[in-house]
C-alpha positions in Angstrom: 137.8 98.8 70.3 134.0 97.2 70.9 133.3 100.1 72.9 134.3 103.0 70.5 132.3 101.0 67.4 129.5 100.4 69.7 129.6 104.0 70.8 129.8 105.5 67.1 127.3 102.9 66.1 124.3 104.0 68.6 125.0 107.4 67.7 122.5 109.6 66.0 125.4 112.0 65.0 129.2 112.1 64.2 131.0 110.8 67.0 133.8 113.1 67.9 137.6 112.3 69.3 137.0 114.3 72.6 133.4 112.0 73.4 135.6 108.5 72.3 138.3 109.8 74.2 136.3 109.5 77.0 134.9 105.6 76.6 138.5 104.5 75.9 141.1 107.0 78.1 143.1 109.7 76.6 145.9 107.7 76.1 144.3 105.9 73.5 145.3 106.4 70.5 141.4 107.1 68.8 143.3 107.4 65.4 144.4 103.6 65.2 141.3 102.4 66.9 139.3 103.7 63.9 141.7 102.2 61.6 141.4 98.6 63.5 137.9 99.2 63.2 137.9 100.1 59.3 139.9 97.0 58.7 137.3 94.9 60.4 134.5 96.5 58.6 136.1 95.4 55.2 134.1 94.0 52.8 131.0 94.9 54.6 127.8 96.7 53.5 129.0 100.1 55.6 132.2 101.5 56.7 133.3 104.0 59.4 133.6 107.5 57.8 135.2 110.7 59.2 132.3 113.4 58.7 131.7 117.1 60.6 134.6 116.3 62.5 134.0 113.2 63.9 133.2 109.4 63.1 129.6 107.6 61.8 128.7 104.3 60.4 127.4 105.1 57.2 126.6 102.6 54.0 128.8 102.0 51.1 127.5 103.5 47.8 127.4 100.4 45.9 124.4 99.5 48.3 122.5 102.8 47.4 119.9 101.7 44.9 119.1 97.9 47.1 118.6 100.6 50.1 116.5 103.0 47.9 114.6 100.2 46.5 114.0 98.9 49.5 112.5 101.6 51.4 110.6 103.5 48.4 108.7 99.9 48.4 107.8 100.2 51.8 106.9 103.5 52.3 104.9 105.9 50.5 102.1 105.8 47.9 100.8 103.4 49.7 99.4 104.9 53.0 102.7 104.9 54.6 104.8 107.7 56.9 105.6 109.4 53.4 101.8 110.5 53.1 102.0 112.3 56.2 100.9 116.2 55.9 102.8 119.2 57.1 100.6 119.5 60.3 100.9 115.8 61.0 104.4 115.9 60.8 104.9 119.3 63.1 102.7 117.8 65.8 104.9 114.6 65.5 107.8 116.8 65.7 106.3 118.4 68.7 106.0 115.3 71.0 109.2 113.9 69.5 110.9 117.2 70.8 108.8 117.9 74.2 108.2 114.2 75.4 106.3 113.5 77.5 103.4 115.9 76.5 99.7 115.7 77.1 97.0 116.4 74.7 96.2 119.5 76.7 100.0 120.7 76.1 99.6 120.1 72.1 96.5 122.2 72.2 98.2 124.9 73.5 100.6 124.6 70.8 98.2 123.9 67.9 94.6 124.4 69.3 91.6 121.8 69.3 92.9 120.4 65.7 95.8 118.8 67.5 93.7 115.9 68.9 92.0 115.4 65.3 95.6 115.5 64.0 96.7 112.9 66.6 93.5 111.0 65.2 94.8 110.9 62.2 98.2 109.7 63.0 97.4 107.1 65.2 95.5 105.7 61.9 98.8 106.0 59.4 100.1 102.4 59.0 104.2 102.5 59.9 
């Protein structure tokens, strides 16, 4: 049971039967896992959810406005990730997608302004 939570947990997307299948054997029932799982996760700030055909840890609704409040606080307005600009963010895109990349490798994608952009970024507070 740890290992399918833990799996669903470090997941960036819905988790599907086919992928916990494989952590746990096919003769696993993946069905009552999840619902051992849900009981333990009651009464906690998040719950296990069945989205785009598969499972994700996702937050309970009553917690909405502590989470918005907490991270409109923290970012933006004051010089945070939220001020980026549209070039700063598709040159962050770019060496999120084609990691590891060199300067040289951004300038072919975005010309000399890529190293002021990276200037730029390296200066935003996070």
């Amino acid at each position: 049971m740890n290992r399918v939570e833990a799996t669903i947990f470090a997941a960036g997307e819905p988790v599907g039967r086919e992928t916990l299948a494989r952590v746990v054997g096919k003769s696993c029932s993946i069905d009552l896992l999840i619902d051992d799982i849900r009981e333990e996760l009651r009464g906690r700030p998040y719950d296990l959810v069945a989205v785009a055909g598969g499972w994700k840890h996702l937050t309970r609704p009553a917690y909405a406005d502590a989470i918005r409040s907490a991270f409109d606080t923290a970012v933006g307005g004051g010089g945070g990730a939220g001020d980026l600009t549209q070039s700063e963010v598709l040159v962050l895109m770019c060496i999120a997608y084609f990691q590891p990349i060199t300067r040289a490798e951004l300038s072919s994608f975005f010309g000399k302004r890529s190293v002021a952009i990276l200037l730029v970024i390296c200066a935003v507070p996070v």
